[in-house]
C-alpha positions as CSV (number, residue, x, y, z in Angstrom):
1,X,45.4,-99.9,-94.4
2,X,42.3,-99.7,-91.9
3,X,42.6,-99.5,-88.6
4,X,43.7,-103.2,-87.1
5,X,41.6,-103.9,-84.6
6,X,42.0,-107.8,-85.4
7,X,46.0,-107.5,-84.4
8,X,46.6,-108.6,-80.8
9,X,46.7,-105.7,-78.6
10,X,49.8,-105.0,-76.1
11,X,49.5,-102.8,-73.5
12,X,52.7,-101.4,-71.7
13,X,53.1,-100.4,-68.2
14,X,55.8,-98.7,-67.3
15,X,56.6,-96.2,-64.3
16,X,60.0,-95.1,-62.7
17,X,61.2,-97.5,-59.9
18,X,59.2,-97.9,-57.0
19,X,55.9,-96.3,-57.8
20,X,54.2,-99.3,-57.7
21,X,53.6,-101.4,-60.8
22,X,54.3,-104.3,-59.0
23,X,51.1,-104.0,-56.8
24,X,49.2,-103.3,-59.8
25,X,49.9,-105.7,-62.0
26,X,48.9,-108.0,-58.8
27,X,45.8,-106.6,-58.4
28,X,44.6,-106.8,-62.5
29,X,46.0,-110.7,-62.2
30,X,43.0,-111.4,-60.2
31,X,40.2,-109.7,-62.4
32,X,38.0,-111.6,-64.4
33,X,38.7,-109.2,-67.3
34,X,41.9,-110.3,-67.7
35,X,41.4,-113.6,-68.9
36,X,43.3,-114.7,-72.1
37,X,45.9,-112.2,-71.4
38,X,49.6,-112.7,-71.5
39,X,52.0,-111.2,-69.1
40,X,55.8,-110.3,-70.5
41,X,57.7,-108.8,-67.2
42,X,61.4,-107.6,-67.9
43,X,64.0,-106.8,-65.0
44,X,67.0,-105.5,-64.7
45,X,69.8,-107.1,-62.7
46,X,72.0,-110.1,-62.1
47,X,69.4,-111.5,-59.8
48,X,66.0,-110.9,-60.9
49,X,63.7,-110.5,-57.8
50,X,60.6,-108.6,-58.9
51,X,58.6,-110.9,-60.4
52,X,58.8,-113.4,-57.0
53,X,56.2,-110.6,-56.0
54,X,53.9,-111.5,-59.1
55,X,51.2,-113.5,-57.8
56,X,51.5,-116.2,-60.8
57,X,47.6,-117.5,-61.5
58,X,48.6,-119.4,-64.4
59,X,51.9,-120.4,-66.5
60,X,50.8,-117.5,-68.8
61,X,53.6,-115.5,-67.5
62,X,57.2,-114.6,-68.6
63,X,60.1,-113.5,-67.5
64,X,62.5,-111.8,-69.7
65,X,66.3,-112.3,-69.8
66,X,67.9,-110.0,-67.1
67,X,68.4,-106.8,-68.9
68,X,67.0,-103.4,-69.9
69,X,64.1,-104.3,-72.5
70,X,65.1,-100.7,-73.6
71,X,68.5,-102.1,-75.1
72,X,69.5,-105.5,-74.1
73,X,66.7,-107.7,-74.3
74,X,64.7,-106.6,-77.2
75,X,65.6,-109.6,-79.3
76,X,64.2,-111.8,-76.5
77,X,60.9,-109.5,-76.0
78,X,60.4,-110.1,-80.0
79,X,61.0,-113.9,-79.7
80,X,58.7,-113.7,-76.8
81,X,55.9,-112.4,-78.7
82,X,56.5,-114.7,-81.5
83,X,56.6,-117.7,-79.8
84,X,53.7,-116.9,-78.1
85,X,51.5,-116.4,-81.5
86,X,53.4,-119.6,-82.9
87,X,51.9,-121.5,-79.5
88,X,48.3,-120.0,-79.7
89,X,48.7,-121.1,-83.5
90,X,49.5,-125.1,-82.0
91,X,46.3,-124.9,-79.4
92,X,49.0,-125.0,-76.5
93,X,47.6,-121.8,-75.0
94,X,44.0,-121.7,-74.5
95,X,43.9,-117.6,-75.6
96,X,46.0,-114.7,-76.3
97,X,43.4,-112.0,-76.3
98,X,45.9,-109.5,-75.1
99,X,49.7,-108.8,-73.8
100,X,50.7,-106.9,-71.3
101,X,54.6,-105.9,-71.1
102,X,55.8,-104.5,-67.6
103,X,58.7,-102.7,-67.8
104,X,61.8,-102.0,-65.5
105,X,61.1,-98.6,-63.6
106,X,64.7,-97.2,-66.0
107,X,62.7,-98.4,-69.1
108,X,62.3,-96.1,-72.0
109,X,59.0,-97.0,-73.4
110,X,60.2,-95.9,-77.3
111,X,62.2,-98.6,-77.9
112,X,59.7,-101.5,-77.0
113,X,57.3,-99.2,-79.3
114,X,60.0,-99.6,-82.0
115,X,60.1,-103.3,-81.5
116,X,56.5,-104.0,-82.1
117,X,56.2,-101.6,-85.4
118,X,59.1,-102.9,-87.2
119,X,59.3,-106.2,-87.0
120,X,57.7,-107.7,-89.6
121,X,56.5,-110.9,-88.0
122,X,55.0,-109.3,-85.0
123,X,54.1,-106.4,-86.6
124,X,51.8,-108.6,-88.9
125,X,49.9,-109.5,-85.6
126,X,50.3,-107.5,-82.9
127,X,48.9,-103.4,-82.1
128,X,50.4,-101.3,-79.8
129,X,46.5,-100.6,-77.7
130,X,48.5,-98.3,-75.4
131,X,51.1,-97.3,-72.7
132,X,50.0,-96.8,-69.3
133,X,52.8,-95.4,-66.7
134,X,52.2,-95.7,-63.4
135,X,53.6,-92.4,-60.8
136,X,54.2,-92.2,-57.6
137,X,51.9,-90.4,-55.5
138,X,54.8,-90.2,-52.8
139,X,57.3,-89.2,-54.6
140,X,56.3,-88.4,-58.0
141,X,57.1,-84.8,-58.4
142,X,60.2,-85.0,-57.2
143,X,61.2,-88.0,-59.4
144,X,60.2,-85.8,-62.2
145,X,62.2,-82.8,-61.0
146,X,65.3,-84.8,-61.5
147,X,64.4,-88.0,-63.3
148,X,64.3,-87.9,-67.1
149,X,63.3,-90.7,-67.6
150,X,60.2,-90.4,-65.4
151,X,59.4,-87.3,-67.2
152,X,59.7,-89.1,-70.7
153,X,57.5,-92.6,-69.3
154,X,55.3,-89.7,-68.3
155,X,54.9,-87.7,-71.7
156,X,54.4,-90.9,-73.8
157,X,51.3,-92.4,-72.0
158,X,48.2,-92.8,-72.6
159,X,47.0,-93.3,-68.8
160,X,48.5,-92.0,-65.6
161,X,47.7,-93.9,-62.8
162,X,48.8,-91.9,-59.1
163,X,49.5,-94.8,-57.0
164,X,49.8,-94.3,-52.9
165,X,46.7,-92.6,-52.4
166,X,45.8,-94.3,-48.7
167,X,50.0,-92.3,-48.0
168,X,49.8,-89.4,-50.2
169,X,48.1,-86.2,-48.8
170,X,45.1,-84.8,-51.2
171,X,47.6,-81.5,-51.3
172,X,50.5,-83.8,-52.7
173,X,48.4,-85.6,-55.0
174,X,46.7,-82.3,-56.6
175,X,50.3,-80.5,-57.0
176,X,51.2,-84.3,-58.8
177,X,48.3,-83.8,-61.2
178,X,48.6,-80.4,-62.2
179,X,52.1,-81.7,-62.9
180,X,51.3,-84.1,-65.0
181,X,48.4,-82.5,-66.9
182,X,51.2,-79.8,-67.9
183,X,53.6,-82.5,-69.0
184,X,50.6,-84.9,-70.8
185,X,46.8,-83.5,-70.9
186,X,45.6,-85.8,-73.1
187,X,46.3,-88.6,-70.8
188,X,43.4,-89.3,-68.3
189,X,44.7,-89.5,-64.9
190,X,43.1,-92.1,-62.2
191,X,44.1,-92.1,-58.6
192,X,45.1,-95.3,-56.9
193,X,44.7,-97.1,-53.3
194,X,47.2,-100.5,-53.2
195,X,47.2,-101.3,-56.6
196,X,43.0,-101.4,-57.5
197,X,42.1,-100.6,-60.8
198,X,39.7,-101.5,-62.8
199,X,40.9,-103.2,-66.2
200,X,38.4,-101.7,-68.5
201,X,39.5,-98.3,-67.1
202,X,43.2,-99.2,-67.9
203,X,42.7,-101.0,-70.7
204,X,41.9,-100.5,-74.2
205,X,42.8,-96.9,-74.0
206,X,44.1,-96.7,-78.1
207,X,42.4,-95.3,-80.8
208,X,40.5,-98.5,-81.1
209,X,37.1,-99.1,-79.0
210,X,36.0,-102.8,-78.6
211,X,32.9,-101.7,-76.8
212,X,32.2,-99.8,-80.1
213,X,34.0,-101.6,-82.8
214,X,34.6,-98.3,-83.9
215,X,37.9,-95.7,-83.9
216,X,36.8,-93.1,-80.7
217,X,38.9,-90.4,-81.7
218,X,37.9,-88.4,-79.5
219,X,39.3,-89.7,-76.8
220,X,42.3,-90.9,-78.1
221,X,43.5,-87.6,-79.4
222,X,41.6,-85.5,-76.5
223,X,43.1,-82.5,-78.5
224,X,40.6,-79.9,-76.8
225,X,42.6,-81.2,-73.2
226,X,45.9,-80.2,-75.1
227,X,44.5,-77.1,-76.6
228,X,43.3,-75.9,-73.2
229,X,46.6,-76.7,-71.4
230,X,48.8,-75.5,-74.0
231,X,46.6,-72.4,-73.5
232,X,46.6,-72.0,-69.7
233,X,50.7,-72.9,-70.1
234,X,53.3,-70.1,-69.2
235,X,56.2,-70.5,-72.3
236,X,58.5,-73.2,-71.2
237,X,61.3,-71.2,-72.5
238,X,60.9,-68.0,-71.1
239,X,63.1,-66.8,-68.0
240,X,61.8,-67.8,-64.8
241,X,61.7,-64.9,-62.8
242,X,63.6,-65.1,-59.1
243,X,65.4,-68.3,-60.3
244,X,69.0,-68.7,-58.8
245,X,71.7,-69.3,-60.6
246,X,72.5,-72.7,-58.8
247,X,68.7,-73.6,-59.1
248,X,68.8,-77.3,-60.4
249,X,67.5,-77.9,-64.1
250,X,63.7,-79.4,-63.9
251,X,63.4,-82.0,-66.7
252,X,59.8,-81.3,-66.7
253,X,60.1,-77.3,-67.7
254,X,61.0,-78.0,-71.6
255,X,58.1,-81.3,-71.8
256,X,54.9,-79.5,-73.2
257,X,52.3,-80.3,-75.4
258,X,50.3,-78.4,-78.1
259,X,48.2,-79.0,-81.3
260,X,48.4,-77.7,-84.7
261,X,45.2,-77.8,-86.8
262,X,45.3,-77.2,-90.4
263,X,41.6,-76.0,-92.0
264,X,42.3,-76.5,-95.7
265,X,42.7,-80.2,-97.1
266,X,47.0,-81.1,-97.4
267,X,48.5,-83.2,-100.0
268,X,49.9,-86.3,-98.5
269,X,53.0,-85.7,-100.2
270,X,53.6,-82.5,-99.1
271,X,52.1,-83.3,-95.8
272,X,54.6,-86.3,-95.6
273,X,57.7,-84.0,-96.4
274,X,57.0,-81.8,-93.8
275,X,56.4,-84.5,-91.4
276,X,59.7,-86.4,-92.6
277,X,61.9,-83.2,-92.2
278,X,60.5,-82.7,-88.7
279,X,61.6,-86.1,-87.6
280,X,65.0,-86.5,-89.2
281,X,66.0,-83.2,-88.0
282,X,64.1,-83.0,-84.6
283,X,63.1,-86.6,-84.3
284,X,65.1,-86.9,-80.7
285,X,62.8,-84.5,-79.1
286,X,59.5,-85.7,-80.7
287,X,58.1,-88.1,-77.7
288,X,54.7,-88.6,-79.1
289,X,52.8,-87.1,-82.5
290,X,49.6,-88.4,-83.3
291,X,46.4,-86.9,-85.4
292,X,44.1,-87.5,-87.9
293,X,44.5,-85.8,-91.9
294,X,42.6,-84.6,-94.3
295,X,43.5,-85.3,-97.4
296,X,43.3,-83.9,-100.6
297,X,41.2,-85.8,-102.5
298,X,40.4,-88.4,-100.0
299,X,37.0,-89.0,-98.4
300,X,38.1,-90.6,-95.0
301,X,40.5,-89.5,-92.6
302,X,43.9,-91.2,-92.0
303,X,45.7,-91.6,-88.5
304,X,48.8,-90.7,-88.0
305,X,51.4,-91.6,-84.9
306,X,54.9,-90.8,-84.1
307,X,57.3,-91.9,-81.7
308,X,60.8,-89.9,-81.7
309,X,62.3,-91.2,-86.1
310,X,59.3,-94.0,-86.4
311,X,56.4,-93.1,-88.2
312,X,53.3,-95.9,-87.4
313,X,52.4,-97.8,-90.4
314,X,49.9,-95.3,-91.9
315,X,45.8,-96.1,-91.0
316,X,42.6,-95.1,-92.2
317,X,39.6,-94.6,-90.6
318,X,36.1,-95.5,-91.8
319,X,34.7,-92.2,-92.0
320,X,35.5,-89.3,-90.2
321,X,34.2,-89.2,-86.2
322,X,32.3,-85.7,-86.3
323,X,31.8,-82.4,-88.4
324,X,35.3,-81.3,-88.6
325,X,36.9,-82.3,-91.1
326,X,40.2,-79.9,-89.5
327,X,43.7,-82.0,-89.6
328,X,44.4,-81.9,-85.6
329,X,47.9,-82.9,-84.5
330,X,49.1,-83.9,-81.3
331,X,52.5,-83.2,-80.3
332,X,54.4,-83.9,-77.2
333,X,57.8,-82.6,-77.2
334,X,60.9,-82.0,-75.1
335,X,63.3,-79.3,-75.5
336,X,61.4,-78.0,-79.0
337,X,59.6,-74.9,-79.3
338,X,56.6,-74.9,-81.1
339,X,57.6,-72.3,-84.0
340,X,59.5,-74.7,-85.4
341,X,56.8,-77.4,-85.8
342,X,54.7,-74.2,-86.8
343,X,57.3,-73.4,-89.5
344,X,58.0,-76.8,-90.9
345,X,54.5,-77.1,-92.1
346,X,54.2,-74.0,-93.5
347,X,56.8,-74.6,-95.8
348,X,54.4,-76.7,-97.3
349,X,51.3,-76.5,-96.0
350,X,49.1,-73.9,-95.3
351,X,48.9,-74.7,-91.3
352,X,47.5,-72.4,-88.6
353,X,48.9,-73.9,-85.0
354,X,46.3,-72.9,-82.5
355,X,48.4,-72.8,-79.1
356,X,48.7,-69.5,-76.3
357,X,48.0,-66.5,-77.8
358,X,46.5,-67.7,-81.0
């Protein structure tokens, strides 16, 4: 298939609790470039509170069943999106030219990914565009120092926003982004004052351009960002030197990122194998994959993503965006060291991983 740019997009912001998605979400509400879009909000409680906060403009918002849309709710956020196609269908919505899905600040953003790729229905007419997680500019590095989930929201975005800016100092904020460029460098990162954002810098931010109505690989895979990081990085698994032996565990340590570029052309099936064995034996510690191949015997490129076991239905692009004709692969990974990506391909492809020291 080519890439389907006619699907609905769905953008998903997430963040851990209290970083401000809220005030966000308030602020993009009121922008003129958000007209036709669609706001899903989940929470998580008995008594749902948080979306008394959302300034309502029109009746295109709702509120999902109290519950975790990581577990308990995804067959209500899949009836959601149906019914909402099934009402555009009957005129009773004037547009749905996007949907945005907040998230609870405990949300794992995997599972919501999971929900729009395999079923069929929504599937059919819906496209993941992105996941934007919002951090705290207050308190972010500490949330990730002892938040998981933070770190994972974190690794699988495709935009950071650092909220707090008018509290944060400029010192906090720079020790935040070096943070997060460790955990995620392909992600751009955009600092916030109360909640303002510009849509068009927030949305949109998936392979697919609709400025261009072209794939801008480029900045979707921003695999020279990675490269460079992965380059500057100190091994996440080698000792720390003066650490104590009560010193707490950082989640963040073991979340890196790297790329691995192959020069010759692979055989899909062979590529596919090595792909397949990575993810049924390391799949819980893949966060994000995502890259472009070339295949033997194929003129144009296709895209590949990965979340965790799910494989994206596969994607072609037009033509390739540049000279290189190099398969590039993005991975994100926690608690995974890179030689055994590195190895798994070699079993059956010829694959040189560029990363430190190579």
């Amino acid at each position: 298939m080519t890439v389907p740019a006619h699907l609905v997009p769905v953008t998903l912001l997430t963040g851990f609790l209290g970083a401000g998605k809220t005030t966000v979400l308030n602020h993009l509400l009121r922008q003129p470039g958000m007209a036709g879009t669609v706001v899903l909000m989940n929470e998580f409680g008995a008594v749902p509170l948080d979306h008394l906060l959302v300034e309502r403009i029109d009746e295109n918002f709702v509120l999902l069943e109290s519950g975790c849309i990581c577990c308990t709710v995804r067959g209500d956020l899949a009836r959601s999106l149906r019914d909402l196609f099934m009402r555009r269908l009957r005129r009773q919505l004037p547009a749905l030219d996007r949907v945005v899905i907040e998230t609870t600040g405990l949300a794992d953003p995997a599972p919501v990914i999971f929900t729009l790729m395999k079923d069929f229905f929504i599937a059919e007419r819906y496209r993941l565009d992105g996941v934007v997680t919002v951090v705290d500019g207050v308190f972010g590095v500490a949330r990730l120092a002892c938040q998981p989930e933070a770190v994972k929201q974190v690794a699988m975005a495709d935009r950071l926003l650092l909220t707090k800016g008018d509290q944060a100092s400029s010192a906090a904020l720079d020790a935040l982004e070096a943070l997060l460029s460790g955990l995620n460098p392909a992600a751009p990162r955009l600092r916030v004052v109360a909640g303002q954002v510009d849509p068009a810098v927030l949305l949109d931010c998936g392979l697919w351009s609709p400025a261009t109505k072209t794939a801008d690989v480029a900045r979707w895979l921003a695999d020279e960002a990675v490269l460079a990081q992965a380059r500057a990085r100190p091994n996440p698994y080698a000792p720390r030197k003066n650490a104590l032996p009560a010193e707490p565990d950082r989640h963040d340590a073991s979340t890196h990122a790297f790329v691995v570029r192959i020069s010759e052309p692979v055989a899909w099936g062979e590529f596919s194998t090595a792909l397949d064995l990575l993810q049924g034996l390391k799949g819980a510690q893949l966060l994000r994959v995502k890259g472009i191949v070339n295949v033997r015997g194929e003129s144009r490129p296709r895209v590949i993503q990965c979340v965790h076991h799910l494989r994206y239905p596969d994607a072609t692009l037009p033509a390739w965006p540049d000279d290189d004709r190099d398969t590039r692969l993005v991975f994100i990974v926690r608690d995974l060291e890179r030689d055994i990506v590195d190895k798994a391909f070699a079993c059956f492809c010829v694959a040189h991983a560029e990363g430190p020291g190579r």
